[in-house]
VMD Tcl script that builds the backbone (N, CA, C; Angstrom):
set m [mol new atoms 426]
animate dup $m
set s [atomselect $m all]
$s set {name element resname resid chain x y z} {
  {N N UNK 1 A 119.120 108.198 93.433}
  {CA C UNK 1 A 118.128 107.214 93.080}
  {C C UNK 1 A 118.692 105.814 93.289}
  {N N UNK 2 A 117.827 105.126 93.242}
  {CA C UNK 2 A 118.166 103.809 93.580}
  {C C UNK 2 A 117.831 102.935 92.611}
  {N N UNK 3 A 119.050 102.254 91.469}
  {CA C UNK 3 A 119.030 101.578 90.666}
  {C C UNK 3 A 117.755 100.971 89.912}
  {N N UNK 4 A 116.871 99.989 91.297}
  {CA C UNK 4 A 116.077 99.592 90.782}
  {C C UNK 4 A 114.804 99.885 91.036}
  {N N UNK 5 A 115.012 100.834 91.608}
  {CA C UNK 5 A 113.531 101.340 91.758}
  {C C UNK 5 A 113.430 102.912 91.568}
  {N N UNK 6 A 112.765 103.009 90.365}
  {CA C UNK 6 A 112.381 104.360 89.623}
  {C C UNK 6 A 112.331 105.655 90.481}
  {N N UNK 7 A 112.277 106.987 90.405}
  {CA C UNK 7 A 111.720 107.697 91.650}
  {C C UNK 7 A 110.572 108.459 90.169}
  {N N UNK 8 A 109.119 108.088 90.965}
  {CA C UNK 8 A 108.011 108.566 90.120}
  {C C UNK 8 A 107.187 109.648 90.470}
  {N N UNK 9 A 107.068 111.072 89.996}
  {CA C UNK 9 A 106.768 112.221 90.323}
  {C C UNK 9 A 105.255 112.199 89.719}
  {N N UNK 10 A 104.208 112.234 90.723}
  {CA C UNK 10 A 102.565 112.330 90.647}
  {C C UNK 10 A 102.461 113.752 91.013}
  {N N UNK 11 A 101.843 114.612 89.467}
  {CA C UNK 11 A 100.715 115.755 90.011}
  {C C UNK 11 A 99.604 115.275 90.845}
  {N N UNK 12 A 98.965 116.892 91.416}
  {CA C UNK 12 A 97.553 116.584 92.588}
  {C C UNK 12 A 96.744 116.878 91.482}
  {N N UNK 13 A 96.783 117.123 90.253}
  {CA C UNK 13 A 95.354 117.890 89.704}
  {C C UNK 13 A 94.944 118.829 89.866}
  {N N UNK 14 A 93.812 118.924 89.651}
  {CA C UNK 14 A 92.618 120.035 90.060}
  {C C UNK 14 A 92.734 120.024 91.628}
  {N N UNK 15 A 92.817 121.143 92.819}
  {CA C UNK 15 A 92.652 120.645 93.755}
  {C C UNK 15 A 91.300 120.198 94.242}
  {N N UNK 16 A 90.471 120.932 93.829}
  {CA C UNK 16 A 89.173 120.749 93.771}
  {C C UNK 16 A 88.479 119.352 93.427}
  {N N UNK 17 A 89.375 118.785 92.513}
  {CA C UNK 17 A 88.708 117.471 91.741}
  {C C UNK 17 A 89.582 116.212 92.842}
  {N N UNK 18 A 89.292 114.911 92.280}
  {CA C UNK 18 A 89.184 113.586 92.728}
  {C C UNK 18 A 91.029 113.375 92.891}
  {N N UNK 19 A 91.517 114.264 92.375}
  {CA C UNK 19 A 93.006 113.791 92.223}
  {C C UNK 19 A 93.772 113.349 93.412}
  {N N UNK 20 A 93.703 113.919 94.786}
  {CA C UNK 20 A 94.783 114.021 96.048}
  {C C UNK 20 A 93.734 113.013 96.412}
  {N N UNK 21 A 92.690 112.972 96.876}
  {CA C UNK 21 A 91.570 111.445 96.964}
  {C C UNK 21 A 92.137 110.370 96.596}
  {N N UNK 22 A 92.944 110.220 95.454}
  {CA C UNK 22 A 92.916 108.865 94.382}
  {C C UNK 22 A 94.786 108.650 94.916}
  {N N UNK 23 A 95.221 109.700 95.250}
  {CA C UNK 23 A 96.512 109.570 95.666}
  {C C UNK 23 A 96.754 109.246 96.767}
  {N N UNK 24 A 95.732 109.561 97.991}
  {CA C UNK 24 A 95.907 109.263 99.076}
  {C C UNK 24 A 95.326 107.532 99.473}
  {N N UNK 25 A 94.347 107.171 98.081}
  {CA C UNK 25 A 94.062 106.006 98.517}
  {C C UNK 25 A 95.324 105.148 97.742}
  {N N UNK 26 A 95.460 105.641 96.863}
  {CA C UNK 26 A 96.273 104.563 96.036}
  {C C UNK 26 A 97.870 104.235 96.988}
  {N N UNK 27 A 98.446 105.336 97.632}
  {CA C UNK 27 A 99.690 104.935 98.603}
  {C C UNK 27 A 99.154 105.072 99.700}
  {N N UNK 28 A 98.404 104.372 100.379}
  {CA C UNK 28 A 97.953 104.360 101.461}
  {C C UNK 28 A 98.480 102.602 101.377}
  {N N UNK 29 A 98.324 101.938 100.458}
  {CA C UNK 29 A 98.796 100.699 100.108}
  {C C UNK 29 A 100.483 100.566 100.428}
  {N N UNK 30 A 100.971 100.468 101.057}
  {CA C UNK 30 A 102.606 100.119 100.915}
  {C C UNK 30 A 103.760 99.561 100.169}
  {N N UNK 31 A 102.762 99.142 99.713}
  {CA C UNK 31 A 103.046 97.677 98.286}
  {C C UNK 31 A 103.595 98.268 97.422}
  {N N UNK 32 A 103.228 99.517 96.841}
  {CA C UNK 32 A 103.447 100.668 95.875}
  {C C UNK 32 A 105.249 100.543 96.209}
  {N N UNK 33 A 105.885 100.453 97.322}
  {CA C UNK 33 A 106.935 101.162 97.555}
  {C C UNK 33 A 108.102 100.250 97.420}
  {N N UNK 34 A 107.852 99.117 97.078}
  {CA C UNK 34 A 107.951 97.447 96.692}
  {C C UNK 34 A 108.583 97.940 94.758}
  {N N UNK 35 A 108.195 98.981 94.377}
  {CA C UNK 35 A 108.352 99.207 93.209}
  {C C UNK 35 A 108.921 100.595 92.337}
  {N N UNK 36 A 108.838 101.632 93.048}
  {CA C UNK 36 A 109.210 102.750 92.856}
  {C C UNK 36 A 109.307 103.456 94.014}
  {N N UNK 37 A 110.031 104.836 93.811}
  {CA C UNK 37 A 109.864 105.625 95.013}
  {C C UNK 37 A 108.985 107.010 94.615}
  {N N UNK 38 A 107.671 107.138 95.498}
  {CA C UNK 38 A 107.010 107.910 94.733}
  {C C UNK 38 A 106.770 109.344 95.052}
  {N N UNK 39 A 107.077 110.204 94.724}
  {CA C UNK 39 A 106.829 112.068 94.949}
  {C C UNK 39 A 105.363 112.580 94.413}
  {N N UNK 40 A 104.802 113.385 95.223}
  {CA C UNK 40 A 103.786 113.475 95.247}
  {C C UNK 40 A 104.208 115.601 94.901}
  {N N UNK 41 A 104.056 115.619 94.188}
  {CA C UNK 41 A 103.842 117.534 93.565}
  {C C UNK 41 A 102.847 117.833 94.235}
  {N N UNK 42 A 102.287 118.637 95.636}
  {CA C UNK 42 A 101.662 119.538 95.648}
  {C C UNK 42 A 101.695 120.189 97.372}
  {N N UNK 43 A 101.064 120.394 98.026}
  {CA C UNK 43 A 101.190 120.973 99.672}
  {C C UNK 43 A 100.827 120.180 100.544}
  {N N UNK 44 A 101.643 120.336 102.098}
  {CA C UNK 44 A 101.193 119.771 102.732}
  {C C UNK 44 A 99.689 119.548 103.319}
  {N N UNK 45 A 99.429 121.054 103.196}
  {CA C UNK 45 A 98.119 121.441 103.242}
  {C C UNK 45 A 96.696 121.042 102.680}
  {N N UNK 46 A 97.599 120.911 101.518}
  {CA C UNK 46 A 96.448 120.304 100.331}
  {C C UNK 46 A 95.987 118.578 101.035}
  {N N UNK 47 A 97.208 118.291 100.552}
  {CA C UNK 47 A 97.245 116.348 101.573}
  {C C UNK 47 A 96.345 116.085 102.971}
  {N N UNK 48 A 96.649 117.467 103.562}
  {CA C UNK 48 A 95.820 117.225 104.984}
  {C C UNK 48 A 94.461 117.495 105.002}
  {N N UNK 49 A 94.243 118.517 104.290}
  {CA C UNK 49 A 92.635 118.469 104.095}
  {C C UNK 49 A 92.247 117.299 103.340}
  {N N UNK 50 A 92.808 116.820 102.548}
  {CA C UNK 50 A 91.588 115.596 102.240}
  {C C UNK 50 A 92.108 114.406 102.610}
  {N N UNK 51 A 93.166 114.472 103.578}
  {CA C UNK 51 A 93.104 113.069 104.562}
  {C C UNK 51 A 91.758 113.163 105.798}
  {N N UNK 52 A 91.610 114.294 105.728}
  {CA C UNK 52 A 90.513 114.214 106.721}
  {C C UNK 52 A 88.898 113.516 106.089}
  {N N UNK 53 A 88.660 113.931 104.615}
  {CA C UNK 53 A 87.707 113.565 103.790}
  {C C UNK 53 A 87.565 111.566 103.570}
  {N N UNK 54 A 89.114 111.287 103.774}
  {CA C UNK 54 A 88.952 109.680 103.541}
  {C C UNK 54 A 89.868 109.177 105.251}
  {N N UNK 55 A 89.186 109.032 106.362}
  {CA C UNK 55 A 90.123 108.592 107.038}
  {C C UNK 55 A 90.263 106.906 107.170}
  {N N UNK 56 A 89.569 106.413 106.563}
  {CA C UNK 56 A 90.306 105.390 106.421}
  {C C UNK 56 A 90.840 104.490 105.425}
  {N N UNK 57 A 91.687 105.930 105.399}
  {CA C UNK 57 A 92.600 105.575 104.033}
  {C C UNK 57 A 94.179 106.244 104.965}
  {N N UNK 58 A 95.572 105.352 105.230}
  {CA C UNK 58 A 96.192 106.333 105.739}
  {C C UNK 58 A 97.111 105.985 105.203}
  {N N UNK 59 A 97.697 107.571 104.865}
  {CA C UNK 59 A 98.956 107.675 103.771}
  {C C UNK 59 A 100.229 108.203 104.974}
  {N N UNK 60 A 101.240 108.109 104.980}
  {CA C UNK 60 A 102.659 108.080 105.483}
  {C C UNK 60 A 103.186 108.845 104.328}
  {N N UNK 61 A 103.882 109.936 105.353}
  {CA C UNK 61 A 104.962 110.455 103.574}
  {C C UNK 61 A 105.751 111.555 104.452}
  {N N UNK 62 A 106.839 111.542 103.518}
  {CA C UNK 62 A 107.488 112.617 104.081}
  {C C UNK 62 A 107.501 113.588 102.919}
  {N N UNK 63 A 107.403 115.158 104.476}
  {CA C UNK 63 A 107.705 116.312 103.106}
  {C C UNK 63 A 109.216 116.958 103.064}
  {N N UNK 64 A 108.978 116.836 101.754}
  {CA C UNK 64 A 110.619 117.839 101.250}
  {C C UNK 64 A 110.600 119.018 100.422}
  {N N UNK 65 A 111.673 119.341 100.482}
  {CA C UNK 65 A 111.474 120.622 99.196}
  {C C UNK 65 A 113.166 120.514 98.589}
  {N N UNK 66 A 114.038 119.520 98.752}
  {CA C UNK 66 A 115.519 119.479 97.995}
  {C C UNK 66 A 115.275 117.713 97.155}
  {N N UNK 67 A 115.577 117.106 96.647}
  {CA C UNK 67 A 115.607 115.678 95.428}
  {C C UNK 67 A 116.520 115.017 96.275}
  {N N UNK 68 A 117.992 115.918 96.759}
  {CA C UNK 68 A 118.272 114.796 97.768}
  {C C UNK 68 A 118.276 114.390 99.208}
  {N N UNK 69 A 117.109 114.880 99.317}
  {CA C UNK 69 A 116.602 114.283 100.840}
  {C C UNK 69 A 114.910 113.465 100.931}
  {N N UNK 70 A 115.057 113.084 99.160}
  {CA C UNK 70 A 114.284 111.944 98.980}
  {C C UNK 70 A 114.337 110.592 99.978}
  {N N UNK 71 A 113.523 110.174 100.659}
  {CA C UNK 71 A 113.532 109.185 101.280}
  {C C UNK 71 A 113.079 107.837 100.428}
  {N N UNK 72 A 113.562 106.817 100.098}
  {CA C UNK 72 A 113.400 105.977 98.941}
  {C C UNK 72 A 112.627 104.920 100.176}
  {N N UNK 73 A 112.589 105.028 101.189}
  {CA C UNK 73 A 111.317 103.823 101.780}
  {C C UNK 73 A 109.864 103.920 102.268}
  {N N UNK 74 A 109.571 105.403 101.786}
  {CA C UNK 74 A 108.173 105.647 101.883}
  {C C UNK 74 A 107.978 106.662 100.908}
  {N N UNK 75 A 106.927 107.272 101.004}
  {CA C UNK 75 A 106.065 108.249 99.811}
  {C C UNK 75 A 106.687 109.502 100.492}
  {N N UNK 76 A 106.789 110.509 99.216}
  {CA C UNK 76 A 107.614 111.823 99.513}
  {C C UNK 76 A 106.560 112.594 99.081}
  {N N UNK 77 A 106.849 113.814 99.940}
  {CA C UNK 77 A 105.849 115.057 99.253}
  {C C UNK 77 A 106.761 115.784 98.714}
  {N N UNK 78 A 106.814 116.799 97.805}
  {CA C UNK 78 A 107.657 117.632 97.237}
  {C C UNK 78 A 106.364 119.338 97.179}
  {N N UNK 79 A 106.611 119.505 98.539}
  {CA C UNK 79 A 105.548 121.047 98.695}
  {C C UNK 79 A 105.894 122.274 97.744}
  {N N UNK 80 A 104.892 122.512 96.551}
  {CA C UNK 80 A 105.459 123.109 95.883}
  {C C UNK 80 A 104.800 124.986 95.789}
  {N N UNK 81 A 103.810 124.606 97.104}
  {CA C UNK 81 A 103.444 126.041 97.828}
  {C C UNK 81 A 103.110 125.849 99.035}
  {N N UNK 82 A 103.156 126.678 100.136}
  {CA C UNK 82 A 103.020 126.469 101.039}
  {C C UNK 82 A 102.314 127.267 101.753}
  {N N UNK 83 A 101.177 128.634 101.001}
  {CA C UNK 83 A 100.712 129.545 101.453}
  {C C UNK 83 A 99.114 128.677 101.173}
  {N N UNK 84 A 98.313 129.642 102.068}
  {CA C UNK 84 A 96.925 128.821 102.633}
  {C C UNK 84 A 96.130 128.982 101.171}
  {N N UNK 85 A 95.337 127.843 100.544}
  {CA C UNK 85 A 94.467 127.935 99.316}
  {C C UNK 85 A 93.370 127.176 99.528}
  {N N UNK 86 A 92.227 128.180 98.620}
  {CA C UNK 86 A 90.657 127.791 99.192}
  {C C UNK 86 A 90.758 126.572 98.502}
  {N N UNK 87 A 89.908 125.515 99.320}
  {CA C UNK 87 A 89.932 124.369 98.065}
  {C C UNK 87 A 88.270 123.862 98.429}
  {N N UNK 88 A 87.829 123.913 97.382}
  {CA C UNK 88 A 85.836 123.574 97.309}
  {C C UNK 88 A 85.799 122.095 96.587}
  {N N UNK 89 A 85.967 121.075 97.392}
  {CA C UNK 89 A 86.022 119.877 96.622}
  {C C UNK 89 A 84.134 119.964 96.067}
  {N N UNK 90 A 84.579 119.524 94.435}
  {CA C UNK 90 A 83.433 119.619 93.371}
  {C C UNK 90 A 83.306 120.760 92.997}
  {N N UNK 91 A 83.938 121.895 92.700}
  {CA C UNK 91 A 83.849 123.058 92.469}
  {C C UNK 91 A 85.204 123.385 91.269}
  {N N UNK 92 A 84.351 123.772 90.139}
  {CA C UNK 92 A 85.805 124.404 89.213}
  {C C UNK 92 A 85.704 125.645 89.435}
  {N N UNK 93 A 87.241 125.679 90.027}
  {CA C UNK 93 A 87.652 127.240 90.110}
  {C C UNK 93 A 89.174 127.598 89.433}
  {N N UNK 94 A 89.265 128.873 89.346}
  {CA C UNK 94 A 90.500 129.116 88.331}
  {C C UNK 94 A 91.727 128.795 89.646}
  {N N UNK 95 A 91.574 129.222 91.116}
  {CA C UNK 95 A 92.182 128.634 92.290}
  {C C UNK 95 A 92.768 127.257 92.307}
  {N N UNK 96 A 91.771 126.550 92.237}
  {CA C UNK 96 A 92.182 124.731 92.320}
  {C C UNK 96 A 93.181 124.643 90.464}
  {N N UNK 97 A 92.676 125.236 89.437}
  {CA C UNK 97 A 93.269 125.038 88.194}
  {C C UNK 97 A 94.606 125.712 88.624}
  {N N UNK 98 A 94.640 126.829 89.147}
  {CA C UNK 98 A 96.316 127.299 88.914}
  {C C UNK 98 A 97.003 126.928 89.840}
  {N N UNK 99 A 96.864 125.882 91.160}
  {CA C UNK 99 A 97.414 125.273 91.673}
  {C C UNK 99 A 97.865 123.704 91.113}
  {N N UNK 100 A 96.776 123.226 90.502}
  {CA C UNK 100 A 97.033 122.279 89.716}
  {C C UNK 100 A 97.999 122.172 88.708}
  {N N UNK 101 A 98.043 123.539 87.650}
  {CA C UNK 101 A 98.755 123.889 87.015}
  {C C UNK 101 A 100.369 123.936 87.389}
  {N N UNK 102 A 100.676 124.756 88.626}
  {CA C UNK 102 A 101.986 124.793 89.401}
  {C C UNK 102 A 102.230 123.360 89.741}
  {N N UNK 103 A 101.973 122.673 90.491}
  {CA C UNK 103 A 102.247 121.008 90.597}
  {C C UNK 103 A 102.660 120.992 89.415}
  {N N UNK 104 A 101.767 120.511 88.171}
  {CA C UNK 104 A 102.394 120.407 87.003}
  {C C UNK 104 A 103.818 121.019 86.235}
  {N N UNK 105 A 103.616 121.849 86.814}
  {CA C UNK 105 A 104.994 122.561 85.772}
  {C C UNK 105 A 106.556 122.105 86.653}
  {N N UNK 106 A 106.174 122.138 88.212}
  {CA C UNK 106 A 106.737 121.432 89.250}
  {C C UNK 106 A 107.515 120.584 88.746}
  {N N UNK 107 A 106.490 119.427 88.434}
  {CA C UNK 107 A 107.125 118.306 88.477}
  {C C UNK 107 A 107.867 118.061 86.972}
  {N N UNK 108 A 107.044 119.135 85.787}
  {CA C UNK 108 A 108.133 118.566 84.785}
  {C C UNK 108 A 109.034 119.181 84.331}
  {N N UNK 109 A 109.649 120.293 85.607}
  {CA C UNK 109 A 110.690 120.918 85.503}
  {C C UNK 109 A 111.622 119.412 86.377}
  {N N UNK 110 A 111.427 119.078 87.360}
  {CA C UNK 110 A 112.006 118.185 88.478}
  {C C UNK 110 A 112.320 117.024 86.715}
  {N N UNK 111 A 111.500 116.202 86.298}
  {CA C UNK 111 A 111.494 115.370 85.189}
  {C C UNK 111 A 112.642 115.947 84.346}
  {N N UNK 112 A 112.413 117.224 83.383}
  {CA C UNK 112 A 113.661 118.011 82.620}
  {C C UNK 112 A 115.056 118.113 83.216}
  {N N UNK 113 A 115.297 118.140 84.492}
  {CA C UNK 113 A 116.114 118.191 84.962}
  {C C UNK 113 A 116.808 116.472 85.804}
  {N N UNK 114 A 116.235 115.666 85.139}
  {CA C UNK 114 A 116.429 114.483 85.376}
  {C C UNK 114 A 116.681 113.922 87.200}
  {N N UNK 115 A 115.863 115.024 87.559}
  {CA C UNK 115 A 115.283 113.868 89.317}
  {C C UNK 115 A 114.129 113.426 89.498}
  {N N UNK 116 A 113.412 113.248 88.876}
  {CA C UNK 116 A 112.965 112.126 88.543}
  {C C UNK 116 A 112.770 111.463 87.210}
  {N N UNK 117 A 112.379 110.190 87.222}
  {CA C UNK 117 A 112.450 109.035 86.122}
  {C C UNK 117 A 111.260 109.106 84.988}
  {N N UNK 118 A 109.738 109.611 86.223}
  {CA C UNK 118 A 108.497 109.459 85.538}
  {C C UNK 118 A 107.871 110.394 86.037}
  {N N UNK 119 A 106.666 109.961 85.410}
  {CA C UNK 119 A 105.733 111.293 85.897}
  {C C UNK 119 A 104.570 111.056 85.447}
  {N N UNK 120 A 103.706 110.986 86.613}
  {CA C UNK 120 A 101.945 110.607 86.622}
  {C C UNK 120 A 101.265 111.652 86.591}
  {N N UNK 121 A 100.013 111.840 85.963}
  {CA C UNK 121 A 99.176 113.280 86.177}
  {C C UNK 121 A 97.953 112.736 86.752}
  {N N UNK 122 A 97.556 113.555 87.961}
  {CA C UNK 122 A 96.274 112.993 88.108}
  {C C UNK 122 A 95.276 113.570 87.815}
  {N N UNK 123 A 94.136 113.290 87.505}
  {CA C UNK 123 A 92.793 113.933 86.517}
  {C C UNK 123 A 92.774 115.622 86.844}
  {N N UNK 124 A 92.549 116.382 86.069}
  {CA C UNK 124 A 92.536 117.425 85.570}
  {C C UNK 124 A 91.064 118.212 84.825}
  {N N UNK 125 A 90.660 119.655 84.686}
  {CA C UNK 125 A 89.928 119.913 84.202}
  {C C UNK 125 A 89.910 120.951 83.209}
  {N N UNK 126 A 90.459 119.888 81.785}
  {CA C UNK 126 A 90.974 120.816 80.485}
  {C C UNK 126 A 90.658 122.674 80.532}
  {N N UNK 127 A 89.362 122.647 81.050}
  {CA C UNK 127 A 88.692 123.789 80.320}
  {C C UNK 127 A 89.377 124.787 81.272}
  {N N UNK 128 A 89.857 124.491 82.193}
  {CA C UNK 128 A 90.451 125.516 83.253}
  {C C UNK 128 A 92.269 125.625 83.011}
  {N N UNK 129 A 92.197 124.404 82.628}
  {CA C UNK 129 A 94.171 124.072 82.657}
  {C C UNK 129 A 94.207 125.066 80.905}
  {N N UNK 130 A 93.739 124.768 80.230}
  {CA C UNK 130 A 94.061 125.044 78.744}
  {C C UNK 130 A 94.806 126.484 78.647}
  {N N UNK 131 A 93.806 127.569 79.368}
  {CA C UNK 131 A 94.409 128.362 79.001}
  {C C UNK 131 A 95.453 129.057 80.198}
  {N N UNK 132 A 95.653 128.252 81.182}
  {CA C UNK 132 A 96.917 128.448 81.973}
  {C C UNK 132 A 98.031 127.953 81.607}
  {N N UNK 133 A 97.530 127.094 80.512}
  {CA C UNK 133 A 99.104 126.192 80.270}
  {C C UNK 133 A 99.593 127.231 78.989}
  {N N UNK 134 A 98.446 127.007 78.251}
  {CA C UNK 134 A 98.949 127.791 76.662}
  {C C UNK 134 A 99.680 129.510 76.774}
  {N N UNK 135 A 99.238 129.909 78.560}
  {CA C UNK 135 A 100.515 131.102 78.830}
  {C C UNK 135 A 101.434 131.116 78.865}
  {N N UNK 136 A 102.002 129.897 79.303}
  {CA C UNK 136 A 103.529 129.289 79.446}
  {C C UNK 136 A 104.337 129.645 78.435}
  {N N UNK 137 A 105.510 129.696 78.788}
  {CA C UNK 137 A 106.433 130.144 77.602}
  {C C UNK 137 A 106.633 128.738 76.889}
  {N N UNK 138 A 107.303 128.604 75.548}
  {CA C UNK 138 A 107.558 126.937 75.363}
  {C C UNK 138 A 109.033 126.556 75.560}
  {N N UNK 139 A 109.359 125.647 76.003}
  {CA C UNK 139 A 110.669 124.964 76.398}
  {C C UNK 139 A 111.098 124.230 75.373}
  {N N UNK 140 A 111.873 124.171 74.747}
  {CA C UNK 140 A 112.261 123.417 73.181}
  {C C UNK 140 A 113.093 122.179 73.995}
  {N N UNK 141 A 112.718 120.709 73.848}
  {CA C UNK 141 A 113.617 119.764 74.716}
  {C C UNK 141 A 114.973 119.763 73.917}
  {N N UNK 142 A 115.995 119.305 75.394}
  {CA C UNK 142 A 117.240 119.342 75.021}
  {C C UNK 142 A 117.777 117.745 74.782}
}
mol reanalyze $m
mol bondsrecalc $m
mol representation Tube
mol addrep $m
């Protein structure tokens, strides 16, 4: 990491919902990178289908799957599946929730294990996450 600039780990959400939308517009901005270095939890796959939904919005990023081959001068992906998933933007499905869910646990295993600093969630749909999360075993912090 780099002293002064944080490295900040963003879930995709729901895949289904507004989340990878709001991510792809929000670092599509460069400015962002002026301030942190930011990891993005979820597939390449996921990213590419809904770059096609906003094209003029264009995001730059590299994908990884190791913390140190973080690139600290643009947006990182951190692919945390890489097998093909239906995604029905506007549609709750238990699909888009348990992918959402994995991002999540993703990134706050990456957080617990101190590579990264922070950690953003992007919108979510309780009624689907609730009872994927409450399966989880619980982690007592150290």
């Amino acid at each position: 990491m780099t002293p002064n600039k944080p490295l900040i780990g963003i879930t995709c959400g729901d895949l289904n919902g507004i989340g990878i939308e709001l991510i792809i517009k929000t670092f599509s901005d460069n400015r962002i990178l002026e301030h942190c270095t930011p990891v993005i939890f979820a597939s390449n796959k996921a990213i590419n289908f809904y770059r096609k939904s906003v094209p003029e919005y264009n995001i730059n990023y590299q994908t990884t799957k190791e913390f140190d081959r973080i690139n600290h001068k643009q947006v990182n992906l951190f692919n945390c599946w890489e097998e093909e998933v239906a995604i029905t933007p506007g549609q709750m499905t238990d699909i888009g929730g348990k992918y959402g869910v994995l991002s999540l646990q993703t990134a706050v295993a990456a957080l617990k294990q101190k590579q990264i600093e922070g950690l953003v969630t992007a919108p979510s749909i309780k009624k689907i996450y609730s009872p994927l999360i409450s399966a989880l075993p619980v982690i007592p912090p150290t």
